[in-house]
C-alpha positions in Angstrom: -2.8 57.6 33.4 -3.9 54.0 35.1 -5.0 51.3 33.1 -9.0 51.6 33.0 -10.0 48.4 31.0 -7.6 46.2 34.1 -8.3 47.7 37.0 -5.8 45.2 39.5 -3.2 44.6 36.7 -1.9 41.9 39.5 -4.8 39.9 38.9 -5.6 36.7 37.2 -8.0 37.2 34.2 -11.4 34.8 34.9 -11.6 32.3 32.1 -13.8 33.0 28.8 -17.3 31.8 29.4 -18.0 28.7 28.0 -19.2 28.4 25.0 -22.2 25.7 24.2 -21.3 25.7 20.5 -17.9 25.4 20.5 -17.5 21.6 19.2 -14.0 20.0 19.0 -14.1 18.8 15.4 -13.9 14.7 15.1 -11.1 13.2 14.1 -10.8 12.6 10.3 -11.2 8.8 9.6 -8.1 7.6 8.1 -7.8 6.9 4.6 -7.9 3.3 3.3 -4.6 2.6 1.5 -4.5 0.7 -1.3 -1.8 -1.6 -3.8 -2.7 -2.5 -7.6 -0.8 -4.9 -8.8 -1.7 -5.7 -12.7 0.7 -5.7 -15.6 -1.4 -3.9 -18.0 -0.2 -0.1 -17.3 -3.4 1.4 -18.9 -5.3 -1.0 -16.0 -3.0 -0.1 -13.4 -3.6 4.0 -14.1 -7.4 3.7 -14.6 -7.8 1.7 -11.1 -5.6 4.3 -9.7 -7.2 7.3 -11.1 -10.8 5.8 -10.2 -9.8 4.9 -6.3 -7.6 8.1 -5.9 -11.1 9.9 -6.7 -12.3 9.1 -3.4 -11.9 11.0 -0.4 -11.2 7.8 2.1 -9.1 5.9 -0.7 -5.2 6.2 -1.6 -3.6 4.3 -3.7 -0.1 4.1 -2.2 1.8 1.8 -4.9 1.7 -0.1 -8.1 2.9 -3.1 -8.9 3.4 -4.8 -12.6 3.7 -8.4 -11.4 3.5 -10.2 -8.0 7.0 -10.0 -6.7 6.7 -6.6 -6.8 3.3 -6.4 -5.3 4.9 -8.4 -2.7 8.3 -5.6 -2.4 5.1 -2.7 -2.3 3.2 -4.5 0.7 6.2 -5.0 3.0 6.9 -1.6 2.4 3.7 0.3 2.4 1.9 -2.2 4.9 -1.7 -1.3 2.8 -4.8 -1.7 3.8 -6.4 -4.0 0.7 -4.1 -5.2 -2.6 -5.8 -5.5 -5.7 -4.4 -8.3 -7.6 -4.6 -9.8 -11.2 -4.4 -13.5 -11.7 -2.1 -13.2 -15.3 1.3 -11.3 -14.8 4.4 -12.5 -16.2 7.4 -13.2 -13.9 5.1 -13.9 -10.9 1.7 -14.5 -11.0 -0.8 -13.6 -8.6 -1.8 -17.0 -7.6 2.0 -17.8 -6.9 2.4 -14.4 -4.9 -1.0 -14.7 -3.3 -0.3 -16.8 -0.2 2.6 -14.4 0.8 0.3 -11.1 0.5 -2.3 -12.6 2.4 -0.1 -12.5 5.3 -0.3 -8.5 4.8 -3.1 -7.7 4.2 -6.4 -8.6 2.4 -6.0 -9.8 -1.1 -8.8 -8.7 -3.6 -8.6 -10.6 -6.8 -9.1 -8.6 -9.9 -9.0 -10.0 -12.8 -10.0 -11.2 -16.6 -9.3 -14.7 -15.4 -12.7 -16.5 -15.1 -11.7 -20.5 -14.4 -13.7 -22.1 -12.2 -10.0 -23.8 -11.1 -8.7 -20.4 -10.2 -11.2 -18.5 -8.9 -11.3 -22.0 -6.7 -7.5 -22.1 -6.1 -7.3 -18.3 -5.3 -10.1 -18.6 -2.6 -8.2 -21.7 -1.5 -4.9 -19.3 -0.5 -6.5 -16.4 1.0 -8.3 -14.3 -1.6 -10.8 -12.1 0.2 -12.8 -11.7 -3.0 -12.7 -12.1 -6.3 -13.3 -9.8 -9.2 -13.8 -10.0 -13.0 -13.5 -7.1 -15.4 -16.6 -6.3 -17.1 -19.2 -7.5 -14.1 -18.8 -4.7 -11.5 -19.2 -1.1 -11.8 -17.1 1.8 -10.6 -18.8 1.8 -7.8 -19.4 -1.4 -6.9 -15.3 -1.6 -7.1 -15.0 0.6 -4.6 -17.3 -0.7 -2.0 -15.6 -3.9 -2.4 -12.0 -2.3 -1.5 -14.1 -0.5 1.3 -16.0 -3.9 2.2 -13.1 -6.1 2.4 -11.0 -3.9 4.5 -14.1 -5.1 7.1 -13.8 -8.5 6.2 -16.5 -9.0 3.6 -16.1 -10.7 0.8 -17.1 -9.8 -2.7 -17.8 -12.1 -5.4 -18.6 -11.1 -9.5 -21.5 -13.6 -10.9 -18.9 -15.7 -12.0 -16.6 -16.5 -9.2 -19.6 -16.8 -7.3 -20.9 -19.6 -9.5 -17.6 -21.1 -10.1 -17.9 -21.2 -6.0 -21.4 -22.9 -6.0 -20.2 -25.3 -8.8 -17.6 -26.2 -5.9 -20.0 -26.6 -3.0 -22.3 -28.3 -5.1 -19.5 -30.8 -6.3 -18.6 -31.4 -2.4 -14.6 -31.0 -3.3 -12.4 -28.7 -2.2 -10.0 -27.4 -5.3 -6.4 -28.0 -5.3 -5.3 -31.7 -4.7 -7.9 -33.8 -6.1 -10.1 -31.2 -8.0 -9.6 -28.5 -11.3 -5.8 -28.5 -12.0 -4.7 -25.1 -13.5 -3.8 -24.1 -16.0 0.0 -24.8 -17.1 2.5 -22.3 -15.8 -0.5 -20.7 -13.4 0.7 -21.2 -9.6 3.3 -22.9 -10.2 6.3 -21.0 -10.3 8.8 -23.2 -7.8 7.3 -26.6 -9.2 7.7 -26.0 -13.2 10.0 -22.9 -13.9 12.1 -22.6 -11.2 12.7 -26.2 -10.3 11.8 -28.4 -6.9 13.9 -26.7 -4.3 13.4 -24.7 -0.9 13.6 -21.2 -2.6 11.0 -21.8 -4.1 7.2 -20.0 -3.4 5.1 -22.3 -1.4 2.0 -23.3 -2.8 -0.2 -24.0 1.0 -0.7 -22.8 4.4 1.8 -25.8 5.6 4.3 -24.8 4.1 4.0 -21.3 4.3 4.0 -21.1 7.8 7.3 -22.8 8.1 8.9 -19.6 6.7 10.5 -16.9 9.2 8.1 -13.9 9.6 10.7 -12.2 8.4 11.3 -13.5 5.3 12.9 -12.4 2.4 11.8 -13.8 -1.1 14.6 -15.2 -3.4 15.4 -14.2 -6.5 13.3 -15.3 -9.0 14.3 -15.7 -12.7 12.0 -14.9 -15.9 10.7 -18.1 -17.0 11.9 -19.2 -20.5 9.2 -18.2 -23.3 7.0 -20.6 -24.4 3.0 -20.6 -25.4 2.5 -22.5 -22.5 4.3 -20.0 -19.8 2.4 -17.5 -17.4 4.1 -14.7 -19.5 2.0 -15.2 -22.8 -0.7 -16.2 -21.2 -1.8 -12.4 -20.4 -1.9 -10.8 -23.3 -1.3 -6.7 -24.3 -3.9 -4.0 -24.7 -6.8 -5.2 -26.6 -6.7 -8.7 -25.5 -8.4 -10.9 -22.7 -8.1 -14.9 -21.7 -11.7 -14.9 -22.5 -13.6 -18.0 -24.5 -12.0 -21.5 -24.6 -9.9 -23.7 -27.2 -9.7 -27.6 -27.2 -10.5 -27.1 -23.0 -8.2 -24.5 -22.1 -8.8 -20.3 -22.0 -7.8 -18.5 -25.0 -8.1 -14.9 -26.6 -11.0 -13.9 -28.6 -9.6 -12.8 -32.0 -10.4 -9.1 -31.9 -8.6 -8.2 -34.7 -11.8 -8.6 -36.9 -12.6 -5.6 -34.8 -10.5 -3.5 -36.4 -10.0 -1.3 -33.2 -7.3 1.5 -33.5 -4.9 1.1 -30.3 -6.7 4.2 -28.5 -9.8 2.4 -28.9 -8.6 -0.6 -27.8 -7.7 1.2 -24.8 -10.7 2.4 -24.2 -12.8 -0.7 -24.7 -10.6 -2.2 -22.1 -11.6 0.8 -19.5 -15.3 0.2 -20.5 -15.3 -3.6 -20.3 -13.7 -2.9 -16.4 -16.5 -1.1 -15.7 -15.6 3.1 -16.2 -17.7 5.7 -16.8 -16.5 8.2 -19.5 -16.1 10.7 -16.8 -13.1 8.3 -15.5 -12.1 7.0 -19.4 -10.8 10.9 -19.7 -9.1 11.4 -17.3 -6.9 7.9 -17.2 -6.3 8.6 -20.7 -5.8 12.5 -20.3 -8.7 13.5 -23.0 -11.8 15.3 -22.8 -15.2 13.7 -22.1 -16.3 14.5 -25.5 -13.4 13.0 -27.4 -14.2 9.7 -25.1 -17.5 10.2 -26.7 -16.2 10.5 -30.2 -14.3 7.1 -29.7 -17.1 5.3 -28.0 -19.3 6.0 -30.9 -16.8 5.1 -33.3 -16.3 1.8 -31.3 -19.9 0.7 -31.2 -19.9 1.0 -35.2 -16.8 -1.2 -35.5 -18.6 -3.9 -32.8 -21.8 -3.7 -34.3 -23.1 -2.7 -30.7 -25.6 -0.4 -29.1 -24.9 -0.3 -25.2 -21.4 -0.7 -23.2 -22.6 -3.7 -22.1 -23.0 -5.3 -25.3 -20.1 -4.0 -26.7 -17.7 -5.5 -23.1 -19.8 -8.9 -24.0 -18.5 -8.9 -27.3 -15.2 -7.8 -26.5 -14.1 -10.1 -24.0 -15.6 -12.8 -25.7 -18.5 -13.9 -23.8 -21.3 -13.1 -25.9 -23.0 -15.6 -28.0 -21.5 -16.5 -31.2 -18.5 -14.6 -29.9 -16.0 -17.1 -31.2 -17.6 -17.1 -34.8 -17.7 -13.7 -35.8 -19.5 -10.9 -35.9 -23.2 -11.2 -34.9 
C-alpha cells in the first residue's frame, strides 16, 4: 500500500515554518572567579561560603599567605584576589606588586594604618577593605566593581587617602614608614640580595614575565615579625600602643572559642543566614550564640558589639563600658 502521508517519497521535505517565538537563548555571562588569600581559615571559609552564594561569583582558590596567593593566581589566572595585609611567611603588602600583574588586587583586611592602606594603594591595590565597615553585600559589589575597574574604599582607607592628599605627599620614601617586618620581606628577613621581592614598579619590571619566585624562608620569631603580628581567632591589630597597632585585650570578654568565631564573622560584616552555614550550624543556634555574646560585651546591636570587639569604640582600651 503507497505511502499516503509522502506522496513523492523522492522529494525534499520544505523547511518547518518559521517560528516568530523561537528565541536562541543568550549566552550565559561568565562567572567572575575569584582568590582569597587570608591566614585566618575561619575568614577564608566564610568569604568563600558568602561569594560562592552568588550565581556570577566562584571562588576558584585559597590561599593562607601571599606566596601562595601568588602560586593560586599564575595558576587559576582569576578575575579579582582578595588579599589580607597580616599573613605570616609573606605578607600581602610584599606579595602585592607581583599579583597586581594578574589581576586586580582587592585589599581586605583588619589593618587600618593610614601607612598601609597608603603603601598598598601605592603598589597596585584596586581597593581597600576593612572588616567590620562593609556589608555582605557591599563585599560583593566591590569584587563585582573592581573587576570593571572601580575602586572601593571602607571610611577608613578613604580617610587615611584624604589625610594623604591633604598632606600633598605621596607614601613610601619620604612619608608613613610601616610598620617593622610589614613589606619588607627581602630588605629585613631575607637579607639585601636579587632574590629578594621588589618593593616598586622599577624594579619590578626588570623581572622576566615569566618569573618564578624564590624560595622564601619563614622568618625567625620575634614580637616584632610579620608572623605575630596577625593574631589567631579572636584577635585583631585594632587600637594603638606607645604609636604602633596592637590587640585589644579581649580576654576580659570571656568569649568561648565558637563565639569568638562568630564575633569575628559578624565584625566582617555576615548575616546569621551566612554565620550558619560557614560554621555548619543552624540559624537558630547562631542566634543562641549571638545573644549569649551581646551579654558578655555588654552590647545591644552587631554594630556595637564589632565596635567593641575590634577595639574601636570609645573607652575600648580601658574596659568594659
Amino acid at each position: 500500500m503507497p505511502d499516503q502521508t509522502n506522496p513523492h517519497p523522492g522529494a525534499s521535505q520544505p523547511p518547518p515554518p518559521h517560528n516568530p517565538f523561537d528565541f536562541a537563548q543568550p549566552a550565559q555571562p561568565s562567572r567572575l572567579r575569584v582568590v582569597v588569600a587570608d591566614d585566618n581559615p575561619v575568614v577564608r571559609a566564610g568569604l568563600t561560603a558568602l561569594l560562592s552564594g552568588r550565581e556570577d561569583i566562584t571562588v576558584v582558590a585559597e590561599a593562607a599567605d601571599g606566596r601562595e596567593a601568588y602560586e593560586a593566581a599564575q595558576q587559576h589566572h582569576p578575575d579579582v584576589v582578595l588579599l589580607d595585609v597580616r599573613m605570616p611567611g609573606v605578607d600581602g603588602i610584599s606579595a602585592l606588586p607581583y599579583l597586581v600583574r594578574i589581576a586586580p588586587v582587592v585589599m581586605l583586611t583588619y589593618s587600618r594604618e593610614s601607612e598601609i592602606v597608603q603603601e598598598a594603594l601605592r603598589r597596585g591595590a584596586g581597593g581597600y577593605l576593612v572588616h567590620g565597615e562593609f556589608t555582605a553585600g557591599q563585599l560583593v559589589d566591590a569584587v563585582r566593581d573592581i573587576k570593571q575597574g572601580r575602586a572601593h574604599f571602607t571610611p577608613t582607607a578613604a580617610g587615611a587617602l584624604l589625610a594623604q592628599l591633604r598632606q600633598g605627599q605621596g607614601p613610601g620614601p619620604g612619608g608613613s614608614a610601616l610598620p617593622d617586618g610589614l613589606g619588607q620581606a627581602d630588605a629585613n628577613a631575607y637579607g639585601n640580595s636579587a632574590s629578594g621581592w621588589p618593593h616598586n614598579q622599577t624594579q619590578l619590571a626588570a623581572q622576566p614575565a615569566g618569573m618564578t619566585l624564590p624560595h622564601v624562608p619563614t622568618p625567625p620569631t620575634s614580637p616584632e615579625n610579620l608572623s605575630q603580628v596577625q593574631p589567631d581567632v579572636g584577635q585583631s591589630s585594632s587600637g594603638w600602643t606607645s604609636g604602633r597597632p596592637a590587640a585589644p585585650d579581649r580576654s576580659r570578654f570571656q568569649l568561648s572559642t565558637r563565639e569568638a568565631e562568630i564575633m569575628d564573622l559578624i565584625a566582617s560584616g555576615m548575616n546569621n543566614q551566612q554565620i550558619a552555614a560557614t560554621c555548619f550550624i543552624s540559624e537558630k543556634t547562631v542566634k543562641n550564640h549571638i545573644n549569649r555574646i551581646f551579654a558578655k560585651l555588654h552590647s545591644t546591636s552587631r554594630s556595637e558589639a564589632a565596635a567593641k570587639w575590634l577595639g574601636t569604640a570609645p573607652g575600648s582600651h580601658r574596659g568594659l563600658g
